[in-house]
N, C-alpha and C positions, 0 to 999 in steps of 0.2 A: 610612398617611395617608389623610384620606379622599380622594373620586375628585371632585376638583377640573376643570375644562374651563381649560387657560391659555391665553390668546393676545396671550400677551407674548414671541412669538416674535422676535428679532433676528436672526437671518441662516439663509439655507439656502445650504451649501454642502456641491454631490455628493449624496450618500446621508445626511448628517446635517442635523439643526434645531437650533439654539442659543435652548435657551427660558432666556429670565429671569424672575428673583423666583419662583421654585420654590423653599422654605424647604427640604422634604428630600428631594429622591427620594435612592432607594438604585438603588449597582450593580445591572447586570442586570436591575432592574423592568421590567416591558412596561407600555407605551402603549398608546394608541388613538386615531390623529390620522386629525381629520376634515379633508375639504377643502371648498374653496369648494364643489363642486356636491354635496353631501352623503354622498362616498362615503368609505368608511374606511380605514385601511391601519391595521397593526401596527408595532409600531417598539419599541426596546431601547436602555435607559440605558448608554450607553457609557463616561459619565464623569459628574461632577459635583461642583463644588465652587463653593463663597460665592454658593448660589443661584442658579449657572447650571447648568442641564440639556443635556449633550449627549447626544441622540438618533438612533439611526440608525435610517435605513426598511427594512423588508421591504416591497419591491417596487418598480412604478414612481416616481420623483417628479413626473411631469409632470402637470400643474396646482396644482400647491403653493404657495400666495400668504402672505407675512410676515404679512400685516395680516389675511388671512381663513379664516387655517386654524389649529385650535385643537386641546390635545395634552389627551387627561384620564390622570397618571399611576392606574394601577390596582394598588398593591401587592402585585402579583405577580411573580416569574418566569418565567419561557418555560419549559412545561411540553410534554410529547409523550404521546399518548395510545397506548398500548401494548398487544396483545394475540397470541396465537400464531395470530388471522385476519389477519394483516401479512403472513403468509407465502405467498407468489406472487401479490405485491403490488405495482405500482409508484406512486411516490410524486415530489412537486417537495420544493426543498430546505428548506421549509415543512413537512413531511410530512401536505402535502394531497393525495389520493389524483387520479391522471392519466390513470387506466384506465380508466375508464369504472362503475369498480366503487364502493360505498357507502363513507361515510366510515367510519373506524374508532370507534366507538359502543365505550368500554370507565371504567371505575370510576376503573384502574390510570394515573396521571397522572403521569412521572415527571420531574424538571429535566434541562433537558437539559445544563447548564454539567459534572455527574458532580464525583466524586471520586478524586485521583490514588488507585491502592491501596496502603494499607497496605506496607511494603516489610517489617516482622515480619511480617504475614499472607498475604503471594506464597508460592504454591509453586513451586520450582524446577522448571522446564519439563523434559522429560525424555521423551516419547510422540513418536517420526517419525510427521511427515505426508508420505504418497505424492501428492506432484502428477502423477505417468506422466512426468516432464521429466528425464534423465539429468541434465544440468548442473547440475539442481537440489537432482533426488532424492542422486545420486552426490559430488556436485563441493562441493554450497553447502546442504547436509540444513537444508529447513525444519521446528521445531520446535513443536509445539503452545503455546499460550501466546508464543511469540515477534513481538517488530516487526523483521520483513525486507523493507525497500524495494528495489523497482525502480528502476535509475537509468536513465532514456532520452533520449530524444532526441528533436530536431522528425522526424515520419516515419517511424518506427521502431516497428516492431509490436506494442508495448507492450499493444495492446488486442486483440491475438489471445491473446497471451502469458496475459491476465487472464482472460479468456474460458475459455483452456484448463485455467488453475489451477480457476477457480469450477466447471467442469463434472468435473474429475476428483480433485480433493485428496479424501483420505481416511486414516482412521487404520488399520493392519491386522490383520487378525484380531479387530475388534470391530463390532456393532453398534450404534450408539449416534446419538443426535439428533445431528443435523448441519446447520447451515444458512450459507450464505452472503450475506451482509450486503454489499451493492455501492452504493456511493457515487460519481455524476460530477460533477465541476464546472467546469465552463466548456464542456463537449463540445459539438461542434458536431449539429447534428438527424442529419447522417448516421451522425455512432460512435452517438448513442443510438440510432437504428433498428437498429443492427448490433448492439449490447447488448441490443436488446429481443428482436428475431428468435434472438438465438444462443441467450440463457435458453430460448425457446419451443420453437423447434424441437432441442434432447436434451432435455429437460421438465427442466433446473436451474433454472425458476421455481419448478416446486413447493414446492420448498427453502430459498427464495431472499428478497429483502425487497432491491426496487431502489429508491433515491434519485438523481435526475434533476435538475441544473442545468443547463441549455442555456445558451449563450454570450449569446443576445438576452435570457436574463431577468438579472436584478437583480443585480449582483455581489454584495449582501448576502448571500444566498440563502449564495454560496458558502462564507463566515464559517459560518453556521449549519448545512449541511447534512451537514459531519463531527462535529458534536455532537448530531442527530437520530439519524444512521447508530450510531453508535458508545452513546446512551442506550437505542437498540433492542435492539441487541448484548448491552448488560451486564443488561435485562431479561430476555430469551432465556436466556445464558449463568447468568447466579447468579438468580432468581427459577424458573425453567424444568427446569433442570439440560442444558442445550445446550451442543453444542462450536460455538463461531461463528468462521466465518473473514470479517474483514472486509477488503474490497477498497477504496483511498480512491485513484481516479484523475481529477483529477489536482494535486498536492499544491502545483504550479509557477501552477496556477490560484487557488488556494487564497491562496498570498503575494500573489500580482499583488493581489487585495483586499484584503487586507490592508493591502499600501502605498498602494492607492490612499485607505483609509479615513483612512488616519495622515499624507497630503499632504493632504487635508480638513483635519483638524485640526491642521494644520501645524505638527507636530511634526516635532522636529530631526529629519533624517532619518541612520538608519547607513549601512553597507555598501550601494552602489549604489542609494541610494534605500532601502531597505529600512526599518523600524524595529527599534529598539536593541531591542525588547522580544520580535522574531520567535521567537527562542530557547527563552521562556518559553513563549511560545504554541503555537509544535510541539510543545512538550514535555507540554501540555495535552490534546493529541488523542493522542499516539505513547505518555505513558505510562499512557492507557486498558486496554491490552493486557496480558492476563495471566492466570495461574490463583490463585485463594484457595483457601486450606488446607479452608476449612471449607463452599465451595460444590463441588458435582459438575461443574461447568458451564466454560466457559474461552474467553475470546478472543486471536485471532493475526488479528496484522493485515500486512496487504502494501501499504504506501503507494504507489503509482507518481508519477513525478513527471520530465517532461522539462527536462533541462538544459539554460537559453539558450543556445546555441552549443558545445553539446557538451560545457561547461566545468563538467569535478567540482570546482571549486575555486572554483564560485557560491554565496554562501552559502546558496540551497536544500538544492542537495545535501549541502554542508557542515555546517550545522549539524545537518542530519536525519542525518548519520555519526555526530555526535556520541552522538545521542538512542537510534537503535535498534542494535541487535545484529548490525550487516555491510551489506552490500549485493548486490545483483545489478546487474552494469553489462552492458547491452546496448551490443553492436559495430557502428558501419556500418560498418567493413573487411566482416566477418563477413556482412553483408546485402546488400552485392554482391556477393561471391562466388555469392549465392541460398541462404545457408545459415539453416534456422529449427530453431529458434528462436536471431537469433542474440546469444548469452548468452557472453561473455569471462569465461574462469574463473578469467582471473589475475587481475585486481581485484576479482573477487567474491567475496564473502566470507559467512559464516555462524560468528557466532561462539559458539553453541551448538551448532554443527553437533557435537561430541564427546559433550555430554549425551544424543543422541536417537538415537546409532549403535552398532553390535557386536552382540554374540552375545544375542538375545532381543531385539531391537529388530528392527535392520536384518540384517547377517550379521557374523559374527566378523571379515570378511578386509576389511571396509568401509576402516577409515582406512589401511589400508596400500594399496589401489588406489587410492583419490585420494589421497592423497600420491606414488604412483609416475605416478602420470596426469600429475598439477601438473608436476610433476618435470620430466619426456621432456617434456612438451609447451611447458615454458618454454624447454628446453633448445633446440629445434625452430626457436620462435620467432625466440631469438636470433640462431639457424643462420641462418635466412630470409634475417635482416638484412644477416649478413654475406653471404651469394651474393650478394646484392643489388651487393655492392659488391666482392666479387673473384671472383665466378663460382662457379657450381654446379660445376664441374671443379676446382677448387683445392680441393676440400672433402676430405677423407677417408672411405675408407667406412666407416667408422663413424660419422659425421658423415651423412653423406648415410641411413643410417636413420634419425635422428631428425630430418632435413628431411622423407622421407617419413611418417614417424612424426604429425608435426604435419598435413599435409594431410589423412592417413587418421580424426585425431582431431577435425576438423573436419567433416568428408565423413561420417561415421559415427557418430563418438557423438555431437557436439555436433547435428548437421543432426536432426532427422525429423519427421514428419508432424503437419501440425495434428489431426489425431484420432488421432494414435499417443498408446494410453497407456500408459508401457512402466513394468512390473514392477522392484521394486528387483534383485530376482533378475535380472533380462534385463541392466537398465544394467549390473550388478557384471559377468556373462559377457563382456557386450559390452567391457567393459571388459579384461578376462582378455585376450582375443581380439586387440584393437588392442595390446596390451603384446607379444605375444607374437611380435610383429616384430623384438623386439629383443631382444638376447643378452641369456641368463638371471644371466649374472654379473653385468649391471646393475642385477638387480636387489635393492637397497639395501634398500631402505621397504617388501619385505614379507617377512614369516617366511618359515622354509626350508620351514614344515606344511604351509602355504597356499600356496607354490609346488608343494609334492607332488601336493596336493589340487583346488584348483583352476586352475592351470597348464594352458597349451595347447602346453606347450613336449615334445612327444612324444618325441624321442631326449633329451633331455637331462634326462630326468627322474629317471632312472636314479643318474647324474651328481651331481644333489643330493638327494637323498637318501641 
C-alpha cells in the first residue's frame, strides 16, 4: 500500500494507537509514527480488522497526542540486519548497538517473526553438550538442538547458573563454530552490568552476541527482543554453519508483557490474567530450536524463567513444560543449605537426555549411574522426611546410609564451584565414589561389568564378579 501519513488516530492506550480508516494494513507491517515535537518512533501492526489499525510502540509513549501525532504504514516487516560482525557485540531489544561500537552496516536483512521448522526436515538431536555442571552434565544431559528450561525462582541464582553455561558448554572431541546468543528482559542495570562484566572478563564475548532489555526501557522491547535474539541464531546456525546455544532470560518477563499488551486491548483475559493465545506464542520462540537435515549448523536454546511464588503449576512454567523437552528446577531448600549450584534432580528432567548418552557419546555406564543416583538419592529424601518426624534413632542402619547418602549427594556432587568446570568423566567418578557408601547388592540400575570396572567398592568386588 502506498506510504500514506494517517492521523485518524482514536485512542492510545499503554503501548498501542488505535488508528482508523486504514483501508489495509497487513499483520506485522511496521510503522513510523511521528509525534507532536517532530521526533519518530517505530511501531508494529498487531492487529487489524474493518479498517481499524492496531499498533504497538517501540519505545517511549510519552508525548503522544490523538489529534497530533500521525502513523505512515510502510509495507514492510520488522526486519534485522545481520552479519558474523554481531559477534562480541552488545545490543538493546531493538537490536540497536549499546556499546559504544558502529551500527551493523550488512546486505543480509532478515524477518525477525522466523519460521517454525519443518518437523520432516528436524534432525533428531543426538551430540552431548558438556556444560562442566554434574546435575546437568550427569542427572538432566543437555542435547545439541534441544529446548531445556530453567525453572527458578525470585532470588535464586539463575544468573550465575547462565553465566556458567555461556562460558563453559561445549561439544566433545570436536572443533567447531560455536557461539552463544544471550537475550535479557526486563533485568534490572545491575544483572546487566554483571552479564556484561562476566562475558568480558573469561573473553565469552568473543563468542558471544548480547541482547539487553533493562526493566526502565519499553516493555515492547521485551515482545521483540526474543525474536531479534533467536533470527540472529538461525542466521549464524543455517546460513553460517554455527552451533548456537541460545540463552532467553527471563521468559516470566517476557509474559508479564505480553499480558500487559492483551489488557490494552482488552481482551478476554485467561489463566490469572494471562492471554488464551500465551500457548501459541511460546510455542513461537521455544519451537525456533533445532537442527535441519540439510544445514551444518544447529540451535539449543535454555529459556530461564522465574516462577511467581515459587509455583510450577503457574501457567509460565506450565505451559513452557508443555512445549520444550524437561526442565531444570532450581531448590531454595538447596540454597540455604549454601549449596550451588542449587539444581533438584528430582523434578528435573531432560527428556532427551538417552539420545545424547552411552558408549561414544558420553560413557557406556552413564544411564545406569543416574538412574542409581536418582534412586538412593530419592530414597534418602524420603528417609529425611520421615526422621523428621520419628527420629534419626528409630531409623535402621541401612536406612541411615541413605540419610547420609543424601547429604553427601548434595555436599558433593550436586554443590561445586562457580568456575569449577568438571569433566563428564569427573561427574561419572564422582558419581562412582558417593554410591560407593552403600552396599553393593543395592546395586539394581547398574550392570554386574560396570560394577567390576568402575566400582569403588574394593573387597567386594571379588564378590561380583
Amino acid at each position: 500500500m502506498p506510504e500514506l501519513n494517517y492521523k485518524s488516530i482514536s485512542e492510545i492506550s499503554g503501548p498501542l494507537l488505535f488508528v482508523e480508516q486504514v483501508p489495509n494494513a497487513a499483520y506485522n507491517e511496521l510503522v513510523e509514527i511521528t509525534m507532536p515535537n517532530g521526533e519518530t518512533r517505530t511501531g508494529q501492526v498487531l492487529d487489524t480488522r474493518s479498517g481499524l489499525a492496531i499498533v504497538q510502540i517501540f519505545g517511549q509513549t510519552a508525548g503522544l497526542d490523538v489529534k497530533r501525532t500521525s502513523v505512515k504504514f510502510l509495507g514492510r516487516t520488522a526486519t534485522v540486519s545481520v552479519s558474523d560482525d554481531m559477534l562480541g557485540r552488545i545490543f538493546n531489544g531493538l537490536a540497536q548497538p549499546i556499546d559504544q561500537g558502529p551500527p551493523i552496516l550488512s546486505k543480509e536483512r532478515i524477518e525477525i517473526v522466523g519460521n517454525a521448522i519443518n518437523p520432516v526436515s528436524r534432525e533428531e538431536p543426538s551430540e552431548f553438550i558438556e556444560t562442566g555442571i554434574s546435575t546437568i552434565d550427569g542427572m538432566n544431559t543437555l542435547v545439541r538442538g534441544q529446548k531445556l528450561p530453567i525453572f527458578s525462582g525470585s532470588g535464586l541464582p539463575h544468573n550465575l547458573i547462565a553465566a556458567q553455561i555461556a562460558r563453559q558448554a561445549k561439544v566433545l572431541g570436536k572443533d567447531e563454530n560455536f557461539a552463544v546468543i544471550f537475550g535479557a528482559m526486563g533485568i534490572t542495570s545491575e544483572e546487566a552490568n554483571f552479564f556484561v562484566n562476566e562475558f568480558r572478563s573469561t573473553g565469552a564475548i568473543s563468542r558471544s552476541v548480547l541482547f539487553m532489555n533493562l526493566s526502565s526501557d519499553p516493555s515492547m522491547e521485551r515482545i521483540i527482543l526474543p525474536r531479534m535474539a533467536l533470527s540472529t541464531a538461525e542466521y549464524l546456525a543455517y546460513e553460517k554453519g554455527m552451533h548456537i546455544l541460545v540463552i532467553l532470560s527471563d521468559m516470566t518477563n517476557y509474559c508479564e508483557a505480553l499480558r500487559e499488551i492483551s489488557s490494552a486491548r482488552e481482551e478476554v483475559p485467561g489463566r490469572r490474567g494471562f492471554p488464551g493465545y500465551m500457548y501459541t506464542d511460546l510455542s513461537t520462540i521455544y519451537e525456533r530450536a533445532g537442527k535441519i537435515r540439510s544445514k551444518n549448523g544447529s540451535i539449543t536454546q535454555i529459556p530461564i524463567l522465574t516462577m511467581p511464588g515459587d509455583d510450577i503449576t503457574n501457567p509460565i512454567p506450565d505451559l513452557t513444560g508443555y512445549i520444550t523437552e524437561g526442565q531444570i528446577v532450581l531448590s531454595r531448600d538447596l540454597q540455604r543449605k549454601g549449596v550451588y549450584p542449587p539444581i533438584d534432580v528430582l523434578p528435573s528432567l531432560s527428556r532427551l537426555m538417552n539420545q545424547g548418552i552411552g558408549k561414544g557419546r558420553t560413557r557406556e555406564d552413564h544411564r545406569g549411574v543416574a538412574d542409581q543416583l536418582y534412586s538412593a538419592y530419592a530414597n534418602g529424601k524420603d528417609l529425611r522426611s520421615l526422621s523428621a518426624i520419628v527420629g534419626e534413632e528409630a531409623l535402621g542402619t541401612s536406612d541411615k546410609l541413605y540419610l547420609k547418602f543424601a547429604d553427601e549427594f548434595e555436599r558433593k556432587f550436586v554443590n561445586q564451584g562457580r568456575m569449577e568446570d568438571r569433566s563428564i568423566e569427573g561427574t561419572l567418578d564422582l558419581g562412582w565414589e558417593i554410591l560407593s557408601q552403600l552396599p553393593v547388592s543395592d546395586m539394581k540400575r547398574l550392570k554386574k561389568e560396570y560394577l567390576t570396572k568402575y566400582g569403588k567398592w574394593q573387597e567386594e568386588k571379588d564378590a561380583v564378579s
